[in-house]
N, C-alpha and C positions, 0 to 999 in steps of 0.2 A: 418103244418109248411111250412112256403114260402122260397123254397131252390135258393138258392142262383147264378146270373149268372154275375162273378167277368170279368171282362177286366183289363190286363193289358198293358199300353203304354210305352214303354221304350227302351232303346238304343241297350241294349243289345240284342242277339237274343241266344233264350232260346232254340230254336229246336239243334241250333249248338251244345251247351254245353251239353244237355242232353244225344245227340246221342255221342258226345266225351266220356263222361263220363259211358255210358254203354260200351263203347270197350276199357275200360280200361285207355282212358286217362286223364291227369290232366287238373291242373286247370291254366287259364289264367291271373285268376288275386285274389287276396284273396277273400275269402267269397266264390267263387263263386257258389263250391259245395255245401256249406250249403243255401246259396240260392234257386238254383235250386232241392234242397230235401225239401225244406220249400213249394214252391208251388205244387210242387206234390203229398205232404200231405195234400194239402187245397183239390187237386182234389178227394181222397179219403173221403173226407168228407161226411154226409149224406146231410147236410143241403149246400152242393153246388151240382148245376146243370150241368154248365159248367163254364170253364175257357177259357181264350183266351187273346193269349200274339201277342200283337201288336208292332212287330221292327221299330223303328222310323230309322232306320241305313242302312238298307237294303232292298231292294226289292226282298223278300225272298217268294216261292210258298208257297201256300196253302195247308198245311198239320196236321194231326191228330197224335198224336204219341200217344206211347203204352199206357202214360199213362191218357187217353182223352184227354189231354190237345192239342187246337186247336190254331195253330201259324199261323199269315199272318202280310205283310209287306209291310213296305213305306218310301222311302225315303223321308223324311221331309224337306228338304231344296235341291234345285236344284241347279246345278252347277251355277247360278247367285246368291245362297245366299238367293231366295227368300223362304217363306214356306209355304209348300202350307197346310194350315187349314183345308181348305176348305174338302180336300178331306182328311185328316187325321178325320175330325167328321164325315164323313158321313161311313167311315169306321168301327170306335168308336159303332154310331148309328143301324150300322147294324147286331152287336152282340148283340146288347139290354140288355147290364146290367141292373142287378140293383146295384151294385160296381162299380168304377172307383178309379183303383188306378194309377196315374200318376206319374213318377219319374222327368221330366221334366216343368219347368214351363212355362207353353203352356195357360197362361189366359184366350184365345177365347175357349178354347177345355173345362178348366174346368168354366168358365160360360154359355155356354151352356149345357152343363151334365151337372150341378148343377138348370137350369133352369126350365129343364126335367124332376127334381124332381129324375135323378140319385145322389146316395150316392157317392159322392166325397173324394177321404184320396189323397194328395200330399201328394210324398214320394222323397222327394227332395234330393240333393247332390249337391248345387249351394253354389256362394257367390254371391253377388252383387254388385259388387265394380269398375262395368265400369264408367269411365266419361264421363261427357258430357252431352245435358240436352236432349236429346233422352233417352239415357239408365235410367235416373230420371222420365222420363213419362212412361215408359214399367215398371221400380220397384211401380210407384205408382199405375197403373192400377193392378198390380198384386198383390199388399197389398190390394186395395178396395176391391179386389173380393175375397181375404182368410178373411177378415174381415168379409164376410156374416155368420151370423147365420148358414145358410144350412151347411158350409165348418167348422166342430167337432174341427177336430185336423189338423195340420200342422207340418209334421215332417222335419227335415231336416239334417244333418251328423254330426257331434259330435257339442261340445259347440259355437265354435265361428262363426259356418254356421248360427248355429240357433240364435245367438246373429246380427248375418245380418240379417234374416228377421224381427227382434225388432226394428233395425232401419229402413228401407222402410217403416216402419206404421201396419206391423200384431201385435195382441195384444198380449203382454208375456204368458199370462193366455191360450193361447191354440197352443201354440209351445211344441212341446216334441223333443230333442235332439235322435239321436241313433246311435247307430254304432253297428257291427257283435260281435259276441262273439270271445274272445283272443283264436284264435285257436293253435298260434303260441306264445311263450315265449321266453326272449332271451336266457333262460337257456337251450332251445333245441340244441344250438351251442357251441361249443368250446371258451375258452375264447381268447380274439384277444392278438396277440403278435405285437410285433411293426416293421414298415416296412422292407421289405429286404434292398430296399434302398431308407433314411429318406432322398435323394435330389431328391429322384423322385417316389411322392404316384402313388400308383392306384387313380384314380378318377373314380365315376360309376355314372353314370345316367341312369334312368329305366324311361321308358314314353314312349307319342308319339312324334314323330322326328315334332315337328310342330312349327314354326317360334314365335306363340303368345305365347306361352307355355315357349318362351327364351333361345330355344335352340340352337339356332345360337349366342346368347350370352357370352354362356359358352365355345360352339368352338370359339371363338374369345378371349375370356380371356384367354384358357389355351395356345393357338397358341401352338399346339403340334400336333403328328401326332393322331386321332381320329378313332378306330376298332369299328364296328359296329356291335353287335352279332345278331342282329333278333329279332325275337319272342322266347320267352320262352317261358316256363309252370313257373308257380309261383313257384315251390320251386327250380329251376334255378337260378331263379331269386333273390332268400334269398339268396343262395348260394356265387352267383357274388357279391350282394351289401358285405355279409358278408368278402368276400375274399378282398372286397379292402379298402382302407386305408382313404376314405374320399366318402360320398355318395351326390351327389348335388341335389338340389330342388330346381330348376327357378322358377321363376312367376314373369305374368305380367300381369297387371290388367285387359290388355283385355280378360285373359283366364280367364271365368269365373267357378267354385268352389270350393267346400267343404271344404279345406283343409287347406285354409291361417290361419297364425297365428296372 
């Protein structure tokens, strides 16, 4: 049997959440726990060898945790915006999969590893919907290259994510939509009663505070005074949206994913 040696590339960084989550604490953002207990059942596996999770987010040391799983890290884009590939595949190359799962769509990272005759799964949570005929040459280069044969399946975050990469040029026939399982139900909550006072809702916005994301747009519309609570742990956070009377969701085309409707 040829056991298995999976890489994984992605934003997230898994050492964090693992170590948070054995000292008891929660989760930052949905899924997350069930995520980081899904790959730590791959590492139990017979037929895997190793794992290794590659943070595209942080230049995080090199470390082994309890459960083998091997984490090292790279900031992929430098404070000028540019990204640096280069040293993202050589990073890639020196785990020596034979997996690559990528949640990012990084086309030089997965034509290369797909060249090298690495098994490639894009595990996407994009849309594609910037303008301009720059962002139309990066969407069509990265359809060419899900179109190869080598590249099985192409996932990406519920229906109308995966209905963006139908338009760019990948073919319907090997798009699988996905999304986590409904951990949460609205029936876990109380039912809402109506404001204390109907001339002035709570409004909540939950995200990051980042200008392309439109949220300077929102404090501009509501011209009100704006409390800022931090970071949460995700059930905080259900909490707060639940407690208020109206939840917003900016977007602006240059924020690219998953999520538009």
């Amino acid at each position: 049997m040829t056991r298995k040696r999976i890489t994984f590339v992605q934003v997230g960084n898994y050492a964090e959440a693992y170590e948070r989550f054995r000292a008891g604490g929660g989760e930052d953002f949905f899924a997350q726990r069930y995520s980081v207990d899904f790959v730590a059942a791959l590492a139990g596996r017979a037929d895997v060898e190793q794992i290794t999770q590659l943070c595209i987010s942080a230049k995080v040391p090199e470390q082994r945790l309890d459960d083998g799983i091997r984490q090292i890290g790279l900031v992929y884009r430098g404070p000028d915006g540019r990204a640096r590939t280069r040293e993202l595949c050589d990073l890639v190359f020196a785990s020596k999969p034979t997996h690559l799962i990528v949640d990012s769509p990084i086309t030089a990272l997965i034509r290369k590893a797909r060249k090298a005759g690495i098994d490639v799964f894009p595990l996407l949570a994009d849309s594609f919907r910037v303008p301009g005929i720059k962002a139309r040459i990066r969407y069509a280069l990265l359809a060419h290259e899900l179109k190869h044969p080598a590249i099985r399946v192409v996932t990406n975050r519920n229906l109308n994510a995966s209905r963006d990469l139908e338009r760019i040029g990948v073919p319907p026939g090997k798009i699988v939509p996905f999304d986590w399982p409904p951990v949460v139900k609205p029936s876990d909550f109380p039912v809402k009663t109506k404001a204390a006072d109907p001339a002035a809702p709570r409004l909540v916005y939950v995200g990051q505070v980042r200008v392309e994301k439109g949220v300077g747009d929102l404090v501009d519309a509501v011209a009100a005074e704006v409390v800022c609570a931090g970071k949460l742990i995700h059930p905080e956070v259900l909490r707060t949206m639940h407690d208020g009377e109206v939840v917003l969701v900016p977007r602006r085309h240059e924020y690219p994913e998953g999520m538009h409707t």
